[in-house]
C-alpha positions as CSV (number, residue, x, y, z in Angstrom):
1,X,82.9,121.3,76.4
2,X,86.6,120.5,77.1
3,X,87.9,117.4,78.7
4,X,91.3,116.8,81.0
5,X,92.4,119.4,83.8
6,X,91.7,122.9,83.9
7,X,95.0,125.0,83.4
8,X,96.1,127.9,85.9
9,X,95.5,131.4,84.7
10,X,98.7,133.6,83.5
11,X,97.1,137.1,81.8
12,X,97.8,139.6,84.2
13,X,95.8,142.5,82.8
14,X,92.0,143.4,83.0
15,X,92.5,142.2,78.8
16,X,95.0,140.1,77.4
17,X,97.3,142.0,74.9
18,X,96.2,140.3,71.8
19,X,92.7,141.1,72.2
20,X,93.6,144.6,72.9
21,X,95.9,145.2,70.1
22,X,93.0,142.8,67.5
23,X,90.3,145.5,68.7
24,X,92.6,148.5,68.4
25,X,93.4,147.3,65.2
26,X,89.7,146.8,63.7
27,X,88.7,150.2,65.7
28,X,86.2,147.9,68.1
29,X,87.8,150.1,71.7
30,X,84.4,150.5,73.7
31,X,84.1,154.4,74.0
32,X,83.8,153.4,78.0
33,X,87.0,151.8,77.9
34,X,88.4,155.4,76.7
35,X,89.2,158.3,78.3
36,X,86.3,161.0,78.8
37,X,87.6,163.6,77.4
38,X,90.8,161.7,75.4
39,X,89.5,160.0,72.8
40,X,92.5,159.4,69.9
41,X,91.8,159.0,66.5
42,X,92.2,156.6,65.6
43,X,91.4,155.5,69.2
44,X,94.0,153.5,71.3
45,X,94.4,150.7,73.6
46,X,94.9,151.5,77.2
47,X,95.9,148.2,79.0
48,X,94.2,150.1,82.2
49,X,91.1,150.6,80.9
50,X,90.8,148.3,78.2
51,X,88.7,145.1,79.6
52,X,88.1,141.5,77.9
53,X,84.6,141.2,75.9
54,X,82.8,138.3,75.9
55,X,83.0,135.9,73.7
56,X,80.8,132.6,73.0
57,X,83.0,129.6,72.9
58,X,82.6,128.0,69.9
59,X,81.8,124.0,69.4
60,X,85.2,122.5,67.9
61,X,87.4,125.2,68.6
62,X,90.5,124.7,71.3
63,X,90.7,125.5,74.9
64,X,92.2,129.5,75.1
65,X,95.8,129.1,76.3
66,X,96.3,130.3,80.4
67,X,97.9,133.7,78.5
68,X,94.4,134.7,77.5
69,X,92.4,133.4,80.7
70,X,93.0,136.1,84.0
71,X,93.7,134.4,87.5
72,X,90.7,135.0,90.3
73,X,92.8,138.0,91.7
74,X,93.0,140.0,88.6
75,X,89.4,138.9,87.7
76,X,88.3,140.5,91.5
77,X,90.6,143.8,90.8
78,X,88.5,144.0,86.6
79,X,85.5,143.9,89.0
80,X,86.7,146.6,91.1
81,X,87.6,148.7,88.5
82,X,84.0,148.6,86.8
83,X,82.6,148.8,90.0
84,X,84.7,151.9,91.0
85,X,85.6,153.6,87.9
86,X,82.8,152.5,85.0
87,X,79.3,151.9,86.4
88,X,78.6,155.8,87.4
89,X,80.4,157.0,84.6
90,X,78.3,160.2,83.1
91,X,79.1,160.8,79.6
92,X,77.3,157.2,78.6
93,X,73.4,156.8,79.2
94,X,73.0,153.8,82.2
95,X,71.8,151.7,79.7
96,X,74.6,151.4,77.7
97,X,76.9,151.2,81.3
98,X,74.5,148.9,82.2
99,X,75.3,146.7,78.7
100,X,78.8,147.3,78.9
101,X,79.2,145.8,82.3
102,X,77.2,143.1,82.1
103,X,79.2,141.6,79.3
104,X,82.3,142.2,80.5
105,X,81.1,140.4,83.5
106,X,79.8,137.9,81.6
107,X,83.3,137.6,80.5
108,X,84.9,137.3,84.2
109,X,82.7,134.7,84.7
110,X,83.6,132.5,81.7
111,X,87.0,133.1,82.7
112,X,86.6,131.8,86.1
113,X,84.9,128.7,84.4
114,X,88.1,128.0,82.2
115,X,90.3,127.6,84.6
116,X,91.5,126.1,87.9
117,X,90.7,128.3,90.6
118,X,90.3,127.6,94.5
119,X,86.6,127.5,95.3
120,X,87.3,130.1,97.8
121,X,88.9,132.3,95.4
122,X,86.1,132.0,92.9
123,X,83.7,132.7,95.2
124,X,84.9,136.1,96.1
125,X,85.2,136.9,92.2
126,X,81.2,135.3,92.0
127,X,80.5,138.0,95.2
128,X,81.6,140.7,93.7
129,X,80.5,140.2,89.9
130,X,76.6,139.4,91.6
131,X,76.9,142.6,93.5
132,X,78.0,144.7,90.4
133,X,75.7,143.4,88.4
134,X,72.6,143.7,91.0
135,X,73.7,147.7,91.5
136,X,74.1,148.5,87.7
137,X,70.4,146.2,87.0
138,X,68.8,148.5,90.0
139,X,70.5,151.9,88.2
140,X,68.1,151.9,85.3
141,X,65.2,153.9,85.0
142,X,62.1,153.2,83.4
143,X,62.8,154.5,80.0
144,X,66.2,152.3,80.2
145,X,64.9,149.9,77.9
146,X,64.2,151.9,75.0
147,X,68.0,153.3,75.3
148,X,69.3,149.2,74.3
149,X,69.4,147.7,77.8
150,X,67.5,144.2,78.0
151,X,66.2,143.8,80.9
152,X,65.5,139.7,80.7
153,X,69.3,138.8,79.2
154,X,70.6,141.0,82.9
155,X,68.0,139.0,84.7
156,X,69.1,135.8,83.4
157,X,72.4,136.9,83.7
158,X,72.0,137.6,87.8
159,X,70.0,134.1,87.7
160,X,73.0,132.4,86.7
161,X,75.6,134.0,88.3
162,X,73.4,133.1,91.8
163,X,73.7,129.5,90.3
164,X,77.1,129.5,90.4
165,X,78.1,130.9,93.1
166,X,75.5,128.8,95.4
167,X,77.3,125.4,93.6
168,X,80.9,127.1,94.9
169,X,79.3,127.2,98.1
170,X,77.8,124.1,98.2
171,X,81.8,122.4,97.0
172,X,83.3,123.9,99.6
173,X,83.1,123.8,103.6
174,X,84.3,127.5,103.9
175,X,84.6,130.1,105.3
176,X,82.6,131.9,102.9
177,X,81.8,135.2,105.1
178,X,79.5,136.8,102.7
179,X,77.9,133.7,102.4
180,X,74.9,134.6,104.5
181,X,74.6,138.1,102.7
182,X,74.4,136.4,99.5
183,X,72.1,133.3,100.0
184,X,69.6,136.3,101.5
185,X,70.1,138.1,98.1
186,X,69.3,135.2,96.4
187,X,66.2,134.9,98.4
188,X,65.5,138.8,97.9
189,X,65.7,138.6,94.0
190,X,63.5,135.8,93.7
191,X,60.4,137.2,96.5
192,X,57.6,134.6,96.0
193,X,59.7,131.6,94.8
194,X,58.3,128.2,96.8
195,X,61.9,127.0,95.1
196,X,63.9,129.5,96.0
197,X,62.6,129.0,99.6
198,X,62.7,125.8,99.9
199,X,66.8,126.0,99.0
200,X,67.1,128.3,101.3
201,X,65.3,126.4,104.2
202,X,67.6,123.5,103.3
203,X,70.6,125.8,104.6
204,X,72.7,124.8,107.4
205,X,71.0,126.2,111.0
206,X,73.7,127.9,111.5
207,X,73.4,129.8,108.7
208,X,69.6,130.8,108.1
209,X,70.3,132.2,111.9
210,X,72.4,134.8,110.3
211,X,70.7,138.4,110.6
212,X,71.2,139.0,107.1
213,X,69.7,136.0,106.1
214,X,66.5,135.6,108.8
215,X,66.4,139.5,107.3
216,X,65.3,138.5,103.8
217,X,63.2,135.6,105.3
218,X,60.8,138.1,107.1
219,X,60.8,140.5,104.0
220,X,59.8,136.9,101.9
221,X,57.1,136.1,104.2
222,X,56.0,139.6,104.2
223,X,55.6,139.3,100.3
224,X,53.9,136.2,100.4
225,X,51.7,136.8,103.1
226,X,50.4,139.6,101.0
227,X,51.1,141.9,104.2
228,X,52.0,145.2,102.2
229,X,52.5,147.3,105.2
230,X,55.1,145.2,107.1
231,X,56.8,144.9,103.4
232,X,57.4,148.1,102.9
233,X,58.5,148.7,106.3
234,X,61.0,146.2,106.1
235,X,61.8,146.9,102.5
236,X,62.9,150.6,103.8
237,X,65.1,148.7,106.7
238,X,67.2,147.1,104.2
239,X,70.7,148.0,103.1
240,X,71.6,149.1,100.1
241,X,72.8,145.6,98.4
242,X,69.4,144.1,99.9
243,X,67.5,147.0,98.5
244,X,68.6,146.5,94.9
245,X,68.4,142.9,95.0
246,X,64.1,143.5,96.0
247,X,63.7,146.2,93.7
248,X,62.3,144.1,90.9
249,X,59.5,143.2,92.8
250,X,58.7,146.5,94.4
251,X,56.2,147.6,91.6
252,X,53.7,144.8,91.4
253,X,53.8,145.0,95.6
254,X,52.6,148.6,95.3
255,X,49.9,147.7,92.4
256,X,48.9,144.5,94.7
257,X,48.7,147.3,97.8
258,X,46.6,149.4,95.8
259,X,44.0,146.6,94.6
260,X,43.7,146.1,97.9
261,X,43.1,149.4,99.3
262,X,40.7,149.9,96.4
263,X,38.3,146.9,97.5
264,X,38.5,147.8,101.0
265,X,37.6,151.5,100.4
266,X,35.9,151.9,97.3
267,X,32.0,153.1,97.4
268,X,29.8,154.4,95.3
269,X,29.8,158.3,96.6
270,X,33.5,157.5,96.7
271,X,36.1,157.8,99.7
272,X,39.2,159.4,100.2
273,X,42.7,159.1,101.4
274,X,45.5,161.8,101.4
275,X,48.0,161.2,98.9
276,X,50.7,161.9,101.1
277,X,49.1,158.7,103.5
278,X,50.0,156.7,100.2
279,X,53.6,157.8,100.0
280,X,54.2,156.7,103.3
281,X,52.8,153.6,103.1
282,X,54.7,152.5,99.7
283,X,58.0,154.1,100.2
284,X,57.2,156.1,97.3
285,X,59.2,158.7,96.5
286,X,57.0,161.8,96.3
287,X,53.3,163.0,96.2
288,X,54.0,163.1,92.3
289,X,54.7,159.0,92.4
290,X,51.3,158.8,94.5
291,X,49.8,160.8,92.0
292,X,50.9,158.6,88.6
293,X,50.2,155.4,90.5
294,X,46.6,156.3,91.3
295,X,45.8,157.6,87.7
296,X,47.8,155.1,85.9
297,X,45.1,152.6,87.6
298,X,42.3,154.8,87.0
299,X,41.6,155.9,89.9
300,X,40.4,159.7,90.0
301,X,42.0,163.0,92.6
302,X,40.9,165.6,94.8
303,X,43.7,168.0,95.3
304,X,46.1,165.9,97.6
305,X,43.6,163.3,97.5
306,X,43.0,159.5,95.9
307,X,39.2,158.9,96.0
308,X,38.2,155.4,95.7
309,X,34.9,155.0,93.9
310,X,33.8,151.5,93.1
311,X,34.2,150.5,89.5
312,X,37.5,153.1,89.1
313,X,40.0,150.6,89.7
314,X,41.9,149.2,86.9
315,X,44.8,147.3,85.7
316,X,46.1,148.2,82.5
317,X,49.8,146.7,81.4
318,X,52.7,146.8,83.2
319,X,52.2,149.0,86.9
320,X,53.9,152.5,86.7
321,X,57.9,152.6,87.0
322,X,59.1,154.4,90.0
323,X,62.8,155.8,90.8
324,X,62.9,154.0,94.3
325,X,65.4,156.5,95.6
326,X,63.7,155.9,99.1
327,X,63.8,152.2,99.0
328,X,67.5,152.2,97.0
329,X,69.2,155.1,95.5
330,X,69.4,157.1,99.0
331,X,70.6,153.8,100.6
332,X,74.3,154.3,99.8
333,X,74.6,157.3,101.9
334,X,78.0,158.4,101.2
335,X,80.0,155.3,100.5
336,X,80.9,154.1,96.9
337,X,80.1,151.5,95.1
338,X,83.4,150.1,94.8
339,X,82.7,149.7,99.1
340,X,79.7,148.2,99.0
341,X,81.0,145.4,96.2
342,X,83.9,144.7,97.7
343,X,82.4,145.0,101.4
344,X,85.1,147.1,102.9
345,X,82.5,149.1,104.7
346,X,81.9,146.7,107.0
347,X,84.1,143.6,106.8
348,X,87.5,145.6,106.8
349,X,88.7,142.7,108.3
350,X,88.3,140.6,105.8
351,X,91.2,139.2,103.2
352,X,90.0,139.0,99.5
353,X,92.5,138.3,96.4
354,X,93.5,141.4,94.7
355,X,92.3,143.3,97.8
356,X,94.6,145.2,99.8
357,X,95.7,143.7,102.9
């Protein structure tokens, strides 16, 4: 878009102060970027909560001066803060969080694109904007969509941000230490992908014999084995990271187990199989998930039951939405987001930019 060198980033806020005071002035403050229960009126600009939208470059116009584009460490500590202080706010519905943070994400990562930023750096900023966004994309619930969250833009979103963060991998010799967390998140997003495998298999040795990584590799072969039960056992092994990164496909596994299950034990007197048998082998979340899965495929109950009587079995849209607390949500136990994105809970050790030391 823009020839010659990349300049150095100079704004040292999460948004520069021209944007802030140009929004303030035409009233365009995100109500997540104001205080809960401290909204002015009219509303103003709080340089520590206030963070830089995205904008499309447009064709013709000039490169933004380094005022307006934020160094890698101020670009980690605007991930940080949606990560910590904006993703599990309550007074928004998660679908307008989920829209909020994935454009001022977005914006991070334009920003990191602009300028001229250490590979290293830029691949802590790409860690923590791909774990953000993967935590915030797994937080929505199935009626998320109708409340102005779209699902395929945050999908193609996490699909490029994977892209760009594998090329600053593949630039620079390192040490990336997440790098064997992230390649296996890649691999977990895109379960089934003869592509996405094949990249992977083209890793280093060293590398795919990372536990993290050979992790994902047995839950991928699980998937595409069709081997439901040593899925979902896996699947419930995962961390929480891992877990969000699979969720997407977790549906259309339990709708493939059940097609299965249904030509195995359908007859024509019908036979049946305790709901809470069902739960156990998804990882679904309740007798009540059993329950919706096996009607929404039309298959008929007995009390705690599912009977499988040939010719019941159907497929009809979209399989059922679950919560996945067992698979995701309960995965967290106690820590914060803001840990798990940043991975102080288990790499303490580690020095990132605009981390503390």
């Amino acid at each position: 878009m823009w020839g010659g060198e990349l300049p150095l980033a100079l704004c040292a806020d999460m948004c520069p102060a021209a944007e802030r005071a140009q929004r303030e002035r035409e009233r365009r403050l995100h109500r997540l970027e104001l205080p809960p229960a401290g909204r002015g009126n009219p509303p103003r600009a709080d340089s520590r909560r206030v963070v830089k939208e995205y904008r499309r470059p447009a064709a013709g116009q000039p490169r933004p001066p380094p005022s307006l584009l934020r160094p890698p460490c101020v670009l980690l500590a605007t991930v940080r803060y949606l990560a910590a202080e904006v993703v599990c706010r309550t007074d928004a519905s998660r679908a307008e969080v989920a829209s909020f943070v994935a454009d001022r994400l977005r914006a991070v990562r334009l920003d990191l694109t602009l300028q001229r930023a250490a590979d290293l750096e830029a691949a802590a900023v790409l860690e923590a904007v791909l774990a953000t966004l993967l935590a915030v994309v797994a937080r929505l619930g199935p009626d998320d969509a109708r409340g102005g969250a779209d699902r395929v833009l945050l999908q193609t979103q996490v699909q490029e941000g994977f892209g760009s963060l594998r090329r600053c991998y593949a630039r620079s010799s390192g040490p990336h230490p997440r790098q064997a967390a992230f390649q296996g998140l890649f691999l977990l997003y895109n379960l089934g992908s003869v592509e996405a495998l094949q990249e992977v298999l083209q890793l280093p040795a060293e590398l795919r014999a990372c536990s993290t990584l050979q992790n994902a590799l047995a839950v991928d072969a699980a998937f595409r084995e069709g081997n439901d039960a040593r899925l979902f056992r896996l699947l419930r092994t995962l961390p929480y990271l891992q877990s969000c990164a699979a969720q997407g496909h977790v549906d259309h596994a339990r709708r493939r187990a059940l097609a299965r299950l249904s030509r195995a034990l359908s007859t024509p007197k019908g036979q049946a199989l305790p709901l809470d048998f069902m739960v156990h082998l998804l990882a679904l979340d309740g007798l009540h998930e059993a329950r919706d899965l096996c009607q929404a495929h039309g298959l008929p109950l007995n009390e705690d039951k599912v009977v499988f009587l040939r010719g019941c079995y159907a497929e009809k849209g979209l399989p059922p939405a679950s919560t996945c607390d067992v698979l995701v949500g309960s995965k967290l136990q106690g820590r914060t987001l803001e840990e798990v994105v940043m991975a102080e809970e288990d790499e303490e050790g580690v020095h990132r930019p605009g981390s503390p030391a």
